[in-house]
N, CA and C atoms of all chains as a GROMACS GRO file, in nm:
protein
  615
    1UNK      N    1  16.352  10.200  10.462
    1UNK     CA    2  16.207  10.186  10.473
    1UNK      C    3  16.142  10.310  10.415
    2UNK      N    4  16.018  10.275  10.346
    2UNK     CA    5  15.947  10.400  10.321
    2UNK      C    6  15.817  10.410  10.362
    3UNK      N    7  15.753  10.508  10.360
    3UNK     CA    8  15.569  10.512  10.390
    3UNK      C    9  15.534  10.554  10.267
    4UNK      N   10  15.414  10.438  10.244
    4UNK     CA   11  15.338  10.437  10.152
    4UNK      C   12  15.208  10.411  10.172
    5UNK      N   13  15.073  10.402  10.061
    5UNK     CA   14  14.971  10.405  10.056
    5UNK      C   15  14.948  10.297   9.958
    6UNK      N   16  14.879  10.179  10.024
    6UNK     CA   17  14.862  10.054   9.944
    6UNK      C   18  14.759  10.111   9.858
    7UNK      N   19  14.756  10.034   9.690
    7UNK     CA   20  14.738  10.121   9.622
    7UNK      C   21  14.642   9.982   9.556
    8UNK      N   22  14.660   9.876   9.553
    8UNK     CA   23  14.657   9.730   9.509
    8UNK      C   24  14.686   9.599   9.504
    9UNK      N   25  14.673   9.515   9.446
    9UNK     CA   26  14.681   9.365   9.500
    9UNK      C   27  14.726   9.297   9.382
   10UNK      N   28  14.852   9.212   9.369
   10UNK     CA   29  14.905   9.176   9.282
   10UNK      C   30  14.844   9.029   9.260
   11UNK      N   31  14.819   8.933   9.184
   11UNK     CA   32  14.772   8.793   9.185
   11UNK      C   33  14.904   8.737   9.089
   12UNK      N   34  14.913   8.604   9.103
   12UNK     CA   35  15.040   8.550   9.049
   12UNK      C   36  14.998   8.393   9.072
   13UNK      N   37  15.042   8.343   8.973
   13UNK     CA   38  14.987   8.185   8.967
   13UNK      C   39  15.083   8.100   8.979
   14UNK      N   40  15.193   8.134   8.899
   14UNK     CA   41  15.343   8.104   8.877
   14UNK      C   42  15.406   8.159   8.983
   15UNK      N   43  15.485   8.041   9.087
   15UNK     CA   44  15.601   8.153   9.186
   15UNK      C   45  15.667   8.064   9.278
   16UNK      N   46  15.748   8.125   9.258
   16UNK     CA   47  15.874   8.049   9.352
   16UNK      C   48  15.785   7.949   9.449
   17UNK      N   49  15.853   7.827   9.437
   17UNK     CA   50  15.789   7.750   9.547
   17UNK      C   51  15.766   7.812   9.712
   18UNK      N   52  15.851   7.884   9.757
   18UNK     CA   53  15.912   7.923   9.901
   18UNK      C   54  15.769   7.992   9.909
   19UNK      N   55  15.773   8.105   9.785
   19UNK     CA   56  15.706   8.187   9.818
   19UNK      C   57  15.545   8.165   9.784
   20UNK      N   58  15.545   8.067   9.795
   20UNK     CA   59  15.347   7.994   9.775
   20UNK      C   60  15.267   8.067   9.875
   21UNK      N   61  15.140   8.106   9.836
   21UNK     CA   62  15.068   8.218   9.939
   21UNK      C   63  15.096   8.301   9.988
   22UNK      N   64  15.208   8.374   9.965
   22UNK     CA   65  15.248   8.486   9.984
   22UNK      C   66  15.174   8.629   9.932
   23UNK      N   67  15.125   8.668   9.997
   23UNK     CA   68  15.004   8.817   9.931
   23UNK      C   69  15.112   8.901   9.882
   24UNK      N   70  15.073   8.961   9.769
   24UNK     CA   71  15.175   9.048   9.728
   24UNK      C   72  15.122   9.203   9.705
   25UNK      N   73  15.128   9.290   9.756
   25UNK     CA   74  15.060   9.440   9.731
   25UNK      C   75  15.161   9.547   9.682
   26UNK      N   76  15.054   9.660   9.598
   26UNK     CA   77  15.102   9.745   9.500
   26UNK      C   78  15.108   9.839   9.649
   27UNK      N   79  15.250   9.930   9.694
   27UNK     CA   80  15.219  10.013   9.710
   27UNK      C   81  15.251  10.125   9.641
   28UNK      N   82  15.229  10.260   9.669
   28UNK     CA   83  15.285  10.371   9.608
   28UNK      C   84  15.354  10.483   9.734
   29UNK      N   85  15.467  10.479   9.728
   29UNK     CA   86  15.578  10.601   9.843
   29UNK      C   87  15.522  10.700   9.852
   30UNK      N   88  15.512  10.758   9.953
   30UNK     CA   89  15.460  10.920   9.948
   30UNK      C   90  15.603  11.001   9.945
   31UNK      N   91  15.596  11.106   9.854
   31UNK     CA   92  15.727  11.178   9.831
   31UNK      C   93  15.674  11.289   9.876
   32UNK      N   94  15.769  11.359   9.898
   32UNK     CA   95  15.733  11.492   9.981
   32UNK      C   96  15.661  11.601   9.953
   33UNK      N   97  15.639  11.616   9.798
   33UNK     CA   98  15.489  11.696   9.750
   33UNK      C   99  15.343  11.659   9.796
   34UNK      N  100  15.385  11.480   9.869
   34UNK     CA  101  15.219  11.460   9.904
   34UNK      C  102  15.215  11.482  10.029
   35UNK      N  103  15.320  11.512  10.133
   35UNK     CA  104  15.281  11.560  10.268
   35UNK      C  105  15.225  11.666  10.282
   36UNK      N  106  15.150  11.682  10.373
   36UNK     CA  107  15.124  11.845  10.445
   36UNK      C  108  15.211  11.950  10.392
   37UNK      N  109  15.151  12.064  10.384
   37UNK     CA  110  15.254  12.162  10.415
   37UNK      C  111  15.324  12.185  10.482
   38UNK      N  112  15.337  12.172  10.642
   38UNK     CA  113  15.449  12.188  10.712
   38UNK      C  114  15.536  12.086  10.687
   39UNK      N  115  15.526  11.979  10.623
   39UNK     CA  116  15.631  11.897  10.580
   39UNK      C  117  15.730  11.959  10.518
   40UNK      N  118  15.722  12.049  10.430
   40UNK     CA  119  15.822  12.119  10.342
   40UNK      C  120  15.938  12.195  10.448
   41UNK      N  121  16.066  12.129  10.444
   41UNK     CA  122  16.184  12.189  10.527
   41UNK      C  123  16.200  12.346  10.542
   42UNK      N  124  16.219  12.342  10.612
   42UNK     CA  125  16.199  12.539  10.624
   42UNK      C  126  16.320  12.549  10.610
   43UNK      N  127  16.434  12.510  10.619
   43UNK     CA  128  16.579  12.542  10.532
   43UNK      C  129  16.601  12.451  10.410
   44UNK      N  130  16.570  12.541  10.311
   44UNK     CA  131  16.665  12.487  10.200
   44UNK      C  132  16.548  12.380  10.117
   45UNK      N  133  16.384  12.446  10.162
   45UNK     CA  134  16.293  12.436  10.138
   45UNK      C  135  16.289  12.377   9.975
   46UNK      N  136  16.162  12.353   9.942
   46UNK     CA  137  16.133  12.342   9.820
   46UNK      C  138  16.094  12.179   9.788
   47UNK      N  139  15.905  12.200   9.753
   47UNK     CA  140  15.929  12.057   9.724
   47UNK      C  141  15.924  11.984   9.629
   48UNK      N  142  15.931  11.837   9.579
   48UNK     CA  143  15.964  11.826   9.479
   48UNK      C  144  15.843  11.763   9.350
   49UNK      N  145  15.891  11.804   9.228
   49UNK     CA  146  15.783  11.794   9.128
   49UNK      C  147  15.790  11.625   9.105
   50UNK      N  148  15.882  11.556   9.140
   50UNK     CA  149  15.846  11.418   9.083
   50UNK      C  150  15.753  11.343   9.017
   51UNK      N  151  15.732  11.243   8.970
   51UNK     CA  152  15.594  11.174   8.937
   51UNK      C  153  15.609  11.080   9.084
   52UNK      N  154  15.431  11.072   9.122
   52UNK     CA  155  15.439  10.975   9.248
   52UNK      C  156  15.370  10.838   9.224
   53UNK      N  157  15.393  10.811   9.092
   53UNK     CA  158  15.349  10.664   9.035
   53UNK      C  159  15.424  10.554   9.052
   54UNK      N  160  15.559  10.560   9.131
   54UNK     CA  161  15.642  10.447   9.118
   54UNK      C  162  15.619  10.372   9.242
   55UNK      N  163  15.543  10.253   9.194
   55UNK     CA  164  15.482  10.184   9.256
   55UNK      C  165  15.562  10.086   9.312
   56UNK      N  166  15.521  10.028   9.431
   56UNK     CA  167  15.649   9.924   9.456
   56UNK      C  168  15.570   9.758   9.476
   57UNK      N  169  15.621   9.685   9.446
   57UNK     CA  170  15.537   9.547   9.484
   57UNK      C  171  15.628   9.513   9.583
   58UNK      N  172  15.538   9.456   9.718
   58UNK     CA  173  15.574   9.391   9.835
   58UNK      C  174  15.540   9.315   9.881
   59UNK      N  175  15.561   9.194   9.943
   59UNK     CA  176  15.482   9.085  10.011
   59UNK      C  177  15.435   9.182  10.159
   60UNK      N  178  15.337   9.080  10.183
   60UNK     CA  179  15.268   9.120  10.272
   60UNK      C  180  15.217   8.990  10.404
   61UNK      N  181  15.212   9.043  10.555
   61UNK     CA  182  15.223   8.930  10.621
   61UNK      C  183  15.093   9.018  10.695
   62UNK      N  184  15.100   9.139  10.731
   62UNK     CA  185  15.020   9.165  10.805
   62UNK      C  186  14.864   9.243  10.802
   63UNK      N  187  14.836   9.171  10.654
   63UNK     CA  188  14.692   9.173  10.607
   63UNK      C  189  14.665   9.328  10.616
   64UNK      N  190  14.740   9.424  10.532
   64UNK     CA  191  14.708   9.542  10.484
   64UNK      C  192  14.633   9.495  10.345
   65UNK      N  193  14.511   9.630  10.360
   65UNK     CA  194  14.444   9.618  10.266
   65UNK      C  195  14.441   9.755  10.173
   66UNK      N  196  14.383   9.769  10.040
   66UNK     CA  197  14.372   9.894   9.962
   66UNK      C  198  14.336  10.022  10.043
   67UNK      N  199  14.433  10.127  10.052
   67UNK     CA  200  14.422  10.223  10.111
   67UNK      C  201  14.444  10.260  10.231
   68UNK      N  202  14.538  10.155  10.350
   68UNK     CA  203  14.605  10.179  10.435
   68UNK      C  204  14.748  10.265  10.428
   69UNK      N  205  14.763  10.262  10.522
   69UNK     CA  206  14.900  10.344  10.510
   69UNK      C  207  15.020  10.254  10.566
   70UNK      N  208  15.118  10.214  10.515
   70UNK     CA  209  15.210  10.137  10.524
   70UNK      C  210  15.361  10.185  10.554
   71UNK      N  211  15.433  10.076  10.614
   71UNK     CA  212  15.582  10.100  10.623
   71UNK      C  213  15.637  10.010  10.524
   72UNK      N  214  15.745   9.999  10.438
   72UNK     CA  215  15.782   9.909  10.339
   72UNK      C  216  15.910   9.909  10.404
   73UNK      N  217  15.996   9.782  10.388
   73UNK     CA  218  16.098   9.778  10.434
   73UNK      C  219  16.175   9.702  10.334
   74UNK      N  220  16.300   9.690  10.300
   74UNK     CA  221  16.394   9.663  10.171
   74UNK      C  222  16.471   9.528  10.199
   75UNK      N  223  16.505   9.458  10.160
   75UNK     CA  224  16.644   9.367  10.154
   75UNK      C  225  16.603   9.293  10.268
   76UNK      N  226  16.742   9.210  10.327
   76UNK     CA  227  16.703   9.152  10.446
   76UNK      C  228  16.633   9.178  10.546
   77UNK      N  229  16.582   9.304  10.590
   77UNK     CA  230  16.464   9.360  10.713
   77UNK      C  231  16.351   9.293  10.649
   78UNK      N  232  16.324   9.303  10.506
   78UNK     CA  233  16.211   9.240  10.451
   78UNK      C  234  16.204   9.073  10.500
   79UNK      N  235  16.266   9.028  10.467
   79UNK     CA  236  16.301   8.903  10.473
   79UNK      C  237  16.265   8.833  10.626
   80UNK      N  238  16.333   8.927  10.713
   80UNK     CA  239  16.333   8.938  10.863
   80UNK      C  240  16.175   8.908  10.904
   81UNK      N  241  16.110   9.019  10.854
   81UNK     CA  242  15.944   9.013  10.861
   81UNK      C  243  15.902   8.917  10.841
   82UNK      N  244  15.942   8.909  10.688
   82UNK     CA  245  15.878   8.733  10.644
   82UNK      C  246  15.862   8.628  10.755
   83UNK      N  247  16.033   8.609  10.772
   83UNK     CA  248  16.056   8.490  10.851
   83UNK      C  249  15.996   8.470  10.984
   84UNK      N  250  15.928   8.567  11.016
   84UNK     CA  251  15.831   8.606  11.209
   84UNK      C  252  15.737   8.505  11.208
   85UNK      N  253  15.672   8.468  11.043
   85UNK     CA  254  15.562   8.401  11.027
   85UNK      C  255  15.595   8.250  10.999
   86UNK      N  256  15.697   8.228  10.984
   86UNK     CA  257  15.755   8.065  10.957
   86UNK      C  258  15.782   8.008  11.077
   87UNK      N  259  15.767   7.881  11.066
   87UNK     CA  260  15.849   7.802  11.185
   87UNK      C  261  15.956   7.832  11.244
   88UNK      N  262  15.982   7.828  11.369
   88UNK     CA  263  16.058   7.868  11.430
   88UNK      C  264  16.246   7.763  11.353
   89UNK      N  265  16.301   7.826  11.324
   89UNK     CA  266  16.476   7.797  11.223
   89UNK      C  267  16.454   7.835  11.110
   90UNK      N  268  16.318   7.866  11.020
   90UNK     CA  269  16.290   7.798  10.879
   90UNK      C  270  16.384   7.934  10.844
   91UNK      N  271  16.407   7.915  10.713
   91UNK     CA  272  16.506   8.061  10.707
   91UNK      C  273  16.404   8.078  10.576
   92UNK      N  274  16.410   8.226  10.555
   92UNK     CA  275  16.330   8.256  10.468
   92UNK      C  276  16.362   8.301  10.344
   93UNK      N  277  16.397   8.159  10.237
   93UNK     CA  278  16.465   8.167  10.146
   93UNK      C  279  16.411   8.169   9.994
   94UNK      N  280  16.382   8.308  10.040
   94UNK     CA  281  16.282   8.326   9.925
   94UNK      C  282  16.232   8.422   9.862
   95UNK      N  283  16.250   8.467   9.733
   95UNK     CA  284  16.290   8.585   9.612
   95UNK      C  285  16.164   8.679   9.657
   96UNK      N  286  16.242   8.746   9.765
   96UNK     CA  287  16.146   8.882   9.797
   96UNK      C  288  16.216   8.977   9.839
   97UNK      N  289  16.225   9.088   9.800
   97UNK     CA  290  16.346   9.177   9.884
   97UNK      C  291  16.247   9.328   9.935
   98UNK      N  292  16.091   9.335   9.958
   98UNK     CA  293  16.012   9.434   9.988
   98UNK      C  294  15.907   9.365  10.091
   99UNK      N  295  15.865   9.435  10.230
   99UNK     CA  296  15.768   9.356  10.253
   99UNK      C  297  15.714   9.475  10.386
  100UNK      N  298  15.584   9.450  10.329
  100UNK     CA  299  15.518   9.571  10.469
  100UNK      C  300  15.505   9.475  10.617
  101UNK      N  301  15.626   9.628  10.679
  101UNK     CA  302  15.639   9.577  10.805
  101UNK      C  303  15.550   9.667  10.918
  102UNK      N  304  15.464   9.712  10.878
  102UNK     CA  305  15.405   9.814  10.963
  102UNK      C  306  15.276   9.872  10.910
  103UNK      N  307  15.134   9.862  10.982
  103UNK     CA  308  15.009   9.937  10.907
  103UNK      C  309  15.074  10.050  11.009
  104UNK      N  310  15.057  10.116  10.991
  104UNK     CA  311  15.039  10.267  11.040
  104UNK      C  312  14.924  10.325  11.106
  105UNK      N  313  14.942  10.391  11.257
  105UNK     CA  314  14.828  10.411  11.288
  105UNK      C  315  14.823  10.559  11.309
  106UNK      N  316  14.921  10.644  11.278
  106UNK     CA  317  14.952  10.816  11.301
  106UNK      C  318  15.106  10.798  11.237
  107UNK      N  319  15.049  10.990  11.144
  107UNK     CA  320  15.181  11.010  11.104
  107UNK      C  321  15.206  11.140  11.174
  108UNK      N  322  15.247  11.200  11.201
  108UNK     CA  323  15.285  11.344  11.294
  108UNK      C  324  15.367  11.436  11.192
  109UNK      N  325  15.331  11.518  11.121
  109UNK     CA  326  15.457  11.615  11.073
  109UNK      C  327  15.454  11.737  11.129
  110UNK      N  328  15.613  11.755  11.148
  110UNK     CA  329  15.648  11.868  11.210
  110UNK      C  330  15.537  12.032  11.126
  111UNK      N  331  15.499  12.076  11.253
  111UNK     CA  332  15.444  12.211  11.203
  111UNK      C  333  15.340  12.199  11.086
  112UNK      N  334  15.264  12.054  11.068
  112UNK     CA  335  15.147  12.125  10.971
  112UNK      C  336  15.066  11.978  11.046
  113UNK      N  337  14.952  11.998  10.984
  113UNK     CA  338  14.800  11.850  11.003
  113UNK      C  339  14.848  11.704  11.032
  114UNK      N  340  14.835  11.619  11.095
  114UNK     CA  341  14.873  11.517  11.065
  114UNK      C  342  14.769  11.435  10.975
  115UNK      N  343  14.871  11.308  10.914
  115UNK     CA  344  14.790  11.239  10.757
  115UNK      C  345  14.658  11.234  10.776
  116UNK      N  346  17.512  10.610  10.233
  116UNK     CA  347  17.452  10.729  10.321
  116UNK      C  348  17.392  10.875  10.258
  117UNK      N  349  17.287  10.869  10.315
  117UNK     CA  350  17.201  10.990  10.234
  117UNK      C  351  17.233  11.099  10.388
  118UNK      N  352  17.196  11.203  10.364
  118UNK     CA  353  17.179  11.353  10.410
  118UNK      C  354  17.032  11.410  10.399
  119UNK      N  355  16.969  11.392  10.479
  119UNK     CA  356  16.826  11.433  10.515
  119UNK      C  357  16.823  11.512  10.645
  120UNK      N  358  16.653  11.552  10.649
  120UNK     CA  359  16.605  11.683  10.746
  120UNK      C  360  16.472  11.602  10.833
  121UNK      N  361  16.488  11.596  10.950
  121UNK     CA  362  16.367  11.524  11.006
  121UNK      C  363  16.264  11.617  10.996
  122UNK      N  364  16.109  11.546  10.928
  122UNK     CA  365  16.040  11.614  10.900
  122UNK      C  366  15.883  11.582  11.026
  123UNK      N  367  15.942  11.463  11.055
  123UNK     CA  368  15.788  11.412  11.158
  123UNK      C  369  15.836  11.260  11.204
  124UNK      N  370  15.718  11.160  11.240
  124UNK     CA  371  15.747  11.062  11.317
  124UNK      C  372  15.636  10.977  11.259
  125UNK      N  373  15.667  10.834  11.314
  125UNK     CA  374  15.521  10.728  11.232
  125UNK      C  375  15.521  10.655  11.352
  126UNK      N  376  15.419  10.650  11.377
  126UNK     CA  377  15.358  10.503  11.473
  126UNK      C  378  15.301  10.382  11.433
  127UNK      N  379  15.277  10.284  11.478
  127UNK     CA  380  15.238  10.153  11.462
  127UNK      C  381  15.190  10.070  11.552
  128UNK      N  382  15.096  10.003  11.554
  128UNK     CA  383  15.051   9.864  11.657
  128UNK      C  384  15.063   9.769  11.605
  129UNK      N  385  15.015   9.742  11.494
  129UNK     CA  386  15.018   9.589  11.407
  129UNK      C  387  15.141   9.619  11.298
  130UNK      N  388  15.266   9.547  11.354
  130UNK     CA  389  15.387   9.547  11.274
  130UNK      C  390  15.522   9.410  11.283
  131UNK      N  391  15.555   9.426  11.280
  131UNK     CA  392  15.660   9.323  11.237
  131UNK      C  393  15.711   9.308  11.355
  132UNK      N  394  15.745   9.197  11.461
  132UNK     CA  395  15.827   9.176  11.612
  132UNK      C  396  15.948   9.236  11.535
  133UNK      N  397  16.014   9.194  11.486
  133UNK     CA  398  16.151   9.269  11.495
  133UNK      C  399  16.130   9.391  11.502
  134UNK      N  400  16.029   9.493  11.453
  134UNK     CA  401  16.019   9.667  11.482
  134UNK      C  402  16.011   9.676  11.621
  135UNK      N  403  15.973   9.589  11.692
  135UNK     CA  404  15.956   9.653  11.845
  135UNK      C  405  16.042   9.749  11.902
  136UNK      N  406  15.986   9.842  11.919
  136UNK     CA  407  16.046   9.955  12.029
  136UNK      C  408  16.161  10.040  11.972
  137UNK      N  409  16.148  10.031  11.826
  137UNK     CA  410  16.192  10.134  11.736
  137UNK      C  411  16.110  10.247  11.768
  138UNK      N  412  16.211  10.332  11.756
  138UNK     CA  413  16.115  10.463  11.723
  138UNK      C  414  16.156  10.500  11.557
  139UNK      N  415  16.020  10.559  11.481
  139UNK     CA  416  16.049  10.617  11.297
  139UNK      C  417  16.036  10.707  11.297
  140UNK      N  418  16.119  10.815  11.244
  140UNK     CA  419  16.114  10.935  11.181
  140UNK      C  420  16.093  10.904  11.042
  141UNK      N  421  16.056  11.048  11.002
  141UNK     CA  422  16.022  11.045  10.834
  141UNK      C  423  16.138  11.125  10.834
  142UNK      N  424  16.234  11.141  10.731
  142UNK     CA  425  16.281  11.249  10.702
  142UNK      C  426  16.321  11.245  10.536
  143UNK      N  427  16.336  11.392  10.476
  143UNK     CA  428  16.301  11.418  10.390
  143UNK      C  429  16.459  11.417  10.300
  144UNK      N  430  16.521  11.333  10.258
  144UNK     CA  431  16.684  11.409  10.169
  144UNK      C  432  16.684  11.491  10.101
  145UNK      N  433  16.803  11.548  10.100
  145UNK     CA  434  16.842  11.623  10.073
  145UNK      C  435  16.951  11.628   9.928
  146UNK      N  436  16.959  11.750   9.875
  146UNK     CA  437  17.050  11.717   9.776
  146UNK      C  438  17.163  11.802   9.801
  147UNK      N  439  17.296  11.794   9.700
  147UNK     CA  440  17.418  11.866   9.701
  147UNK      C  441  17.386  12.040   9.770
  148UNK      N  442  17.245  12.053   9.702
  148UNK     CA  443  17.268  12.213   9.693
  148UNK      C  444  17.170  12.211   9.858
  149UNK      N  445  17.170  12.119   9.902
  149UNK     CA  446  17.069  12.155  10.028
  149UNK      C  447  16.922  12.150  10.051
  150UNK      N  448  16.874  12.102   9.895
  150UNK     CA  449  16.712  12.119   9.890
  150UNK      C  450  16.679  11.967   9.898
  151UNK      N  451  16.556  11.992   9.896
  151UNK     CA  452  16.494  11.832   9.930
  151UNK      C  453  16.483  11.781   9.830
  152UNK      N  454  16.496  11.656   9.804
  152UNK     CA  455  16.471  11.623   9.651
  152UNK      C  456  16.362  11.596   9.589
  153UNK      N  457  16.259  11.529   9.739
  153UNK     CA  458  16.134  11.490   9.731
  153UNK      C  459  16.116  11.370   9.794
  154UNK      N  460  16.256  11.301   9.804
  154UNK     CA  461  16.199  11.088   9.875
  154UNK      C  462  16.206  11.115  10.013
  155UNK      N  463  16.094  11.072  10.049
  155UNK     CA  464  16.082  11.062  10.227
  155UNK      C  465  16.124  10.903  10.219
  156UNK      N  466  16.187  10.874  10.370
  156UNK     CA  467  16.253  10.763  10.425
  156UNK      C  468  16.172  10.803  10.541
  157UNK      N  469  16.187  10.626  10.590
  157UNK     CA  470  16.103  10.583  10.757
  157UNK      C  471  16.252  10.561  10.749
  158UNK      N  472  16.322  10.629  10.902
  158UNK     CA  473  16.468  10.572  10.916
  158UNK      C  474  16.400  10.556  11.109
  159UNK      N  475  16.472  10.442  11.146
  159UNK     CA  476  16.462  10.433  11.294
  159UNK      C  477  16.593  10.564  11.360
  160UNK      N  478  16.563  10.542  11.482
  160UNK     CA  479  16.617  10.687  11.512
  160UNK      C  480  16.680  10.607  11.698
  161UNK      N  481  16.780  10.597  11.749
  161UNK     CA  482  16.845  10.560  11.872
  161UNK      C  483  16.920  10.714  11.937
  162UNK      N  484  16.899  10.837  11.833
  162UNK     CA  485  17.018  10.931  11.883
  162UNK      C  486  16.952  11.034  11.928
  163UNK      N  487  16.762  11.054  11.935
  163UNK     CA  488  16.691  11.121  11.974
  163UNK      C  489  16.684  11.267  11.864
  164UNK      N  490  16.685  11.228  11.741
  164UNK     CA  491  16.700  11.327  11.631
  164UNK      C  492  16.553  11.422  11.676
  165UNK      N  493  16.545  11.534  11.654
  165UNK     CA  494  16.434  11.610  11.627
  165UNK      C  495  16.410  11.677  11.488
  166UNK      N  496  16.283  11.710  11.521
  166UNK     CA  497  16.216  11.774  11.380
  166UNK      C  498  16.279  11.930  11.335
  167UNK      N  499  16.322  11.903  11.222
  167UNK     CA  500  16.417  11.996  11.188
  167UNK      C  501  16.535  11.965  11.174
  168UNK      N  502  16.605  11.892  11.250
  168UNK     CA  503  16.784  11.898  11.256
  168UNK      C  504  16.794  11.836  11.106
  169UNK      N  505  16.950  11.848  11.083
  169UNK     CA  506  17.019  11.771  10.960
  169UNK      C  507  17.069  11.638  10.990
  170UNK      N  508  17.024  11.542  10.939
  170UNK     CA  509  17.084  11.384  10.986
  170UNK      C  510  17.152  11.288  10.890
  171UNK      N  511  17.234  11.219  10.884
  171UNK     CA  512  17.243  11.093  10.762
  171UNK      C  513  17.187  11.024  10.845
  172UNK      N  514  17.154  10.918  10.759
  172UNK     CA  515  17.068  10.809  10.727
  172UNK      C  516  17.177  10.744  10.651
  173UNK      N  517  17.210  10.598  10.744
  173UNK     CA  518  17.281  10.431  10.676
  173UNK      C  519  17.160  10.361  10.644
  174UNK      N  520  17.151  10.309  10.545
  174UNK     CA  521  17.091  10.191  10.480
  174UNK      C  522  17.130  10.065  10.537
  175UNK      N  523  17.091   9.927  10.499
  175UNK     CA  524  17.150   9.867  10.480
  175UNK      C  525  17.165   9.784  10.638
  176UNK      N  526  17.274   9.730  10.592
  176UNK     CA  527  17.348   9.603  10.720
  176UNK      C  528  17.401   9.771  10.826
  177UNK      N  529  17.468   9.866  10.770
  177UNK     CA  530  17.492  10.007  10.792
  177UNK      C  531  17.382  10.013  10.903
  178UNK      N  532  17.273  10.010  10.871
  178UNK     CA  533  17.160  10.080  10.993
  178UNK      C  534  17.124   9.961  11.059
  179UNK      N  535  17.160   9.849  11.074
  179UNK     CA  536  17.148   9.752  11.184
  179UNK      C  537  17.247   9.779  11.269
  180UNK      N  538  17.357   9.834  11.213
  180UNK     CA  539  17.449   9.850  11.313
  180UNK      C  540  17.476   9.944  11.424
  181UNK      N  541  17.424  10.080  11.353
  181UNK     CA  542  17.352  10.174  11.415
  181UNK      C  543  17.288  10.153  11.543
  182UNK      N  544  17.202  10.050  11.508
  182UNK     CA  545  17.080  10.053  11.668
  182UNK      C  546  17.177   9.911  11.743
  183UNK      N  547  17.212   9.821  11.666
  183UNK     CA  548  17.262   9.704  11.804
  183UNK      C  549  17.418   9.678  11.678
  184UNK      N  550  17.521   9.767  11.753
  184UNK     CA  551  17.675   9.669  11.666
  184UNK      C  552  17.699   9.513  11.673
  185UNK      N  553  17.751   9.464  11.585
  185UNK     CA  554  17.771   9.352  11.626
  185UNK      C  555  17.700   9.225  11.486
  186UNK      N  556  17.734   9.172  11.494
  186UNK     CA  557  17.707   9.014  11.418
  186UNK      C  558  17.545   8.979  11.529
  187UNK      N  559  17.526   9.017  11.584
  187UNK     CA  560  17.389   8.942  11.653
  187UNK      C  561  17.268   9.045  11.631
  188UNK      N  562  17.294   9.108  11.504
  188UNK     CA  563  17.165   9.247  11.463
  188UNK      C  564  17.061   9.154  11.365
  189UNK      N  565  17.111   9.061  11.300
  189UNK     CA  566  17.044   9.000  11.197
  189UNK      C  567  16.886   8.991  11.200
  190UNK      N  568  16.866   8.950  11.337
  190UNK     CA  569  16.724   8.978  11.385
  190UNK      C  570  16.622   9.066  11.396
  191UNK      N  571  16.716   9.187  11.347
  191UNK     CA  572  16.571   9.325  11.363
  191UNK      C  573  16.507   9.350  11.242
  192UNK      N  574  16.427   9.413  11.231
  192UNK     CA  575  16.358   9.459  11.091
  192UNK      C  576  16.399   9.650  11.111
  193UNK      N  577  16.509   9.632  10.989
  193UNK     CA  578  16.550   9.800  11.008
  193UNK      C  579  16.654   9.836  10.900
  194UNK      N  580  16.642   9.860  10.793
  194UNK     CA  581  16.713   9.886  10.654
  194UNK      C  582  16.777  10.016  10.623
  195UNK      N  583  16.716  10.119  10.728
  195UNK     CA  584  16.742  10.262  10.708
  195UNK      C  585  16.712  10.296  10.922
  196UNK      N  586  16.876  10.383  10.913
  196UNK     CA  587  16.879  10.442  11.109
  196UNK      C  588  16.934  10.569  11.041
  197UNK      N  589  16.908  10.650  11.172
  197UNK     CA  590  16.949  10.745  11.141
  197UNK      C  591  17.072  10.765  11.222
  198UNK      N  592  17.230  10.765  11.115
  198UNK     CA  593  17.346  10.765  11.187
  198UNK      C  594  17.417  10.844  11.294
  199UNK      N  595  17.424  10.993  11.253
  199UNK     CA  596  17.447  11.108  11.306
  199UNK      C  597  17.353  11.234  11.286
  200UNK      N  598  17.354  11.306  11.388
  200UNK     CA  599  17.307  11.436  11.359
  200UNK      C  600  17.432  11.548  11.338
  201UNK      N  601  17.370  11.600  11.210
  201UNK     CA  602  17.482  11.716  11.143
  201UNK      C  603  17.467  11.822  11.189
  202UNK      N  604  17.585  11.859  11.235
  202UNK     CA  605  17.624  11.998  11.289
  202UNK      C  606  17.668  12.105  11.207
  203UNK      N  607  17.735  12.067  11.051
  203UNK     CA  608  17.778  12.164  10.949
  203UNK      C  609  17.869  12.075  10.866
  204UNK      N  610  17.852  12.155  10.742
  204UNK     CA  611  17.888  12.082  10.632
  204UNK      C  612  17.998  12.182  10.531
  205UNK      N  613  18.114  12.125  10.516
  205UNK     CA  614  18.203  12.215  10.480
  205UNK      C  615  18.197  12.244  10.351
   0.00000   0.00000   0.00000
């Protein structure tokens, strides 16, 4: 799982049948140059120059919108989420392997501001 | 399995039933030489990690197993736990 900052809203006309109405959102990961300062490990410190453009597309169930703060979750946990919202057996068989499982309501980092 | 540093914690109200009663750390990996590389992970946490220590982090079917062993984990929403806390690294 990662925390990210929904960034945008994907539209798609064409798509897997399963996945019909499925919202799909841009997020973007926060890497550790965008935390606080006390985020930076005090052993073995140093943070990193990355680019923080790598955006991720995710389905979405729990109506996050542009500029929340999100949990993304990968592979079958994604899937897991999905399936909360289907009929109870339906299995959720369907070409998504990202999906925000969490708006976020506090982030806490050790020793500096929280988000 | 990655090698990360707990850096803080995330909360939630509106989230996925399978997250229930997870607790998330953020923590930050690490590389060969010990520095951070820069990717923060939400890893769930069952071993009471604190801010600061050294931890791996399982991915995967790996971190379902972590919080409940067994063939009957399929049900949670949880891709990344945090496995052990590191005591030293040879």
């Amino acid at each position: 799982m990662f925390l990210g900052r929904v960034a945008g809203t994907v539209w798609s006309t064409v798509k897997w049948p399963e996945a019909k109405g499925l919202k799909l959102l841009l997020v973007r990961p926060y890497r550790l140059g965008d935390l606080p300062p006390g985020a930076t490990p005090t052993r073995g410190g140093g943070t990193a120059s990355e680019p923080t453009d790598d955006l991720v597309v995710c389905a979405d169930m729990l109506d996050a919108g542009p500029g929340d703060d999100v949990i993304v979750a990968f592979g079958h946990a994604a899937r897991v989420a999905l399936s909360e919202q289907l009929p109870a057996g339906a299995k959720p068989n369907v070409p998504i392997d990202a999906a925000v499982v969490a708006v976020v309501d506090r982030v806490s980092i050790e020793g500096g501001e929280p988000l | 399995m990655i090698r990360a540093i707990v850096i803080g914690q995330v909360w939630a109200t509106r989230k996925a039933r399978g997250l229930d009663g997870q607790r998330l750390l953020l923590v930050a990996e690490k590389d060969g030489d010990d520095r951070a590389t820069g990717r923060v992970v939400v890893a769930s946490d069952v071993l009471d990690a604190r801010g600061g220590e050294d931890v791996t982090v399982a991915f995967g079917s790996g971190a379902r197993n972590v919080l409940r062993p067994g063939r009957e984990n399929r049900d949670l929403v949880c891709d990344a736990a945090i496995a052990a806390i590191v005591e030293g690294v040879g």
